[in-house]
N, C-alpha and C positions, 0 to 999 in steps of 0.2 A: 402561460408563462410569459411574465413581461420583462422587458429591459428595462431597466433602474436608469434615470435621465437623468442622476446629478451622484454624486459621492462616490463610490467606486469604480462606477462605470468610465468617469474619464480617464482612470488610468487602467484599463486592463479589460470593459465590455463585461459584464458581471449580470447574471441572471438572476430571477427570485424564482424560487419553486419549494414545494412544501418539503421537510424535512423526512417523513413518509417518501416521497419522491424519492429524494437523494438517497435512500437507503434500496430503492427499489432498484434501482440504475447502478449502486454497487454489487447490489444480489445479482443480478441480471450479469454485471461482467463477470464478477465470482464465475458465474453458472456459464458463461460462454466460456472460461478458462478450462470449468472441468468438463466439459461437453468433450473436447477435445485432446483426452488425456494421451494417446499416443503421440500428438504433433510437439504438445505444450510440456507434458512432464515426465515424459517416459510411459512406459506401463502400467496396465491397472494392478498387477503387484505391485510395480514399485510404489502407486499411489496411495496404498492399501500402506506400506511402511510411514508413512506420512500421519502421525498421529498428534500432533501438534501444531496450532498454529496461534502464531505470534499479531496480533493484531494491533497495530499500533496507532492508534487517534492522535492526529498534530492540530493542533490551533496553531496559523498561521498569520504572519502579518500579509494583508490582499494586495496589497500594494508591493508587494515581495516576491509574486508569485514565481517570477520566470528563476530567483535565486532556488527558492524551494525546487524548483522543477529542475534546476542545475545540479541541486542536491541530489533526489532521489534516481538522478541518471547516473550519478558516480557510486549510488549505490547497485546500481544494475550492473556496474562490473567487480563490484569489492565484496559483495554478500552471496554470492555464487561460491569465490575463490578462497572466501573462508568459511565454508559450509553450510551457507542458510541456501534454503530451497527456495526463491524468490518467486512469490507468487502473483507482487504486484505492486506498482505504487500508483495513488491515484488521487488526480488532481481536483479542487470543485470545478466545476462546468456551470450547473446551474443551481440554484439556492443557494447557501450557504454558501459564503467566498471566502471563509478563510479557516475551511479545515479538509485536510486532506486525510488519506489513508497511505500505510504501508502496511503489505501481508508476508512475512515469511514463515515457512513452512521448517520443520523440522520431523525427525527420525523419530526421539524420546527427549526428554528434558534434559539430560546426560549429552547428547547431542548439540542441544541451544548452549549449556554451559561450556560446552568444546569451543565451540563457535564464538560466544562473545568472548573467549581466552585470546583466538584466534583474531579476530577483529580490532582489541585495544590494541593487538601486538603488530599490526598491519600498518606500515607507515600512510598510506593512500584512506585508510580508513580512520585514521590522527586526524588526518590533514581535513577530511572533509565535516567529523566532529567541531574543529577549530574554525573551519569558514560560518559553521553554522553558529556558532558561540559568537563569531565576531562581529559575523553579519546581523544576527538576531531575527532573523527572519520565523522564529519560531518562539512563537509565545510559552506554548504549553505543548505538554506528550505526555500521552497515557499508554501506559504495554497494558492489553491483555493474552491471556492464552485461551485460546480454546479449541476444542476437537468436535471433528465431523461426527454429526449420529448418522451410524452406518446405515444408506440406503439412502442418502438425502442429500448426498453432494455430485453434482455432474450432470443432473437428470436434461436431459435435453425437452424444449420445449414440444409439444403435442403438432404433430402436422396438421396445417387447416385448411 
């Protein structure tokens, strides 16, 4: 892994590593999130009620990043309080510098519909829509949904 000596690097220190990598190093937080489901998310009933996850890919401007990062912390108090199970926001480190991830968790798809009713209607969650709009610090965002195949989310790594 090297550091890049001209273009992004002056403003923000910006790494190159294979896109393989950077996927390997979100599974890997994923996987340290559910390792610890008593500290992190409650129970492994309650984890087990968790059948949906919102995965949300940002294309980001890199040169934006600490706004982006302003963002996803205002969302770590307002996605909780209008019922998404926040499993994560996460920033590039190394390779790819200008997309980030967001993971929330939900109950049933009846639950994310509760939820973003709750969220447009949430003045603090306006307001952070609106910086993102104004600021423009985000290029692009794609939702997916998808669900854990049972047996394969949390597994802690093998002791060596």
């Amino acid at each position: 892994m090297m550091e890049r000596e001209t273009g992004p690097a002056a403003a923000g220190d910006f790494r190159t590593t294979s896109r393989r990598d950077a996927m390997r190093m979100l599974g890997s937080a994923l996987a340290l999130l559910g390792a610890a489901p008593a500290r992190a998310f409650g129970t492994q009933k309650e984890n087990a009620r968790m059948t949906l996850t919102c995965f949300i890919r940002y294309e980001i401007d890199p040169y934006q990043l600490d706004a982006f990062k302003e963002y996803a912390e205002n969302w770590g108090r307002i996605i909780p309080r209008c019922g998404g199970h926040l499993v994560g926001y996460f920033l590039p480190d190394e390779g790819t510098n200008n997309v980030a991830w967001g993971l929330i968790a939900f109950d049933s798809l009846a639950a994310y519909e509760r939820y973003r009713a709750r969220i447009k209607a949430d003045a603090a969650g306006r307001a952070n829509f609106v910086a993102a709009q104004s600021k423009r610090f985000i290029v692009r965002e794609e939702r997916s949904f998808v669900r854990v195949v049972e047996g394969t989310f949390g597994i802690p790594a093998a002791a060596s």
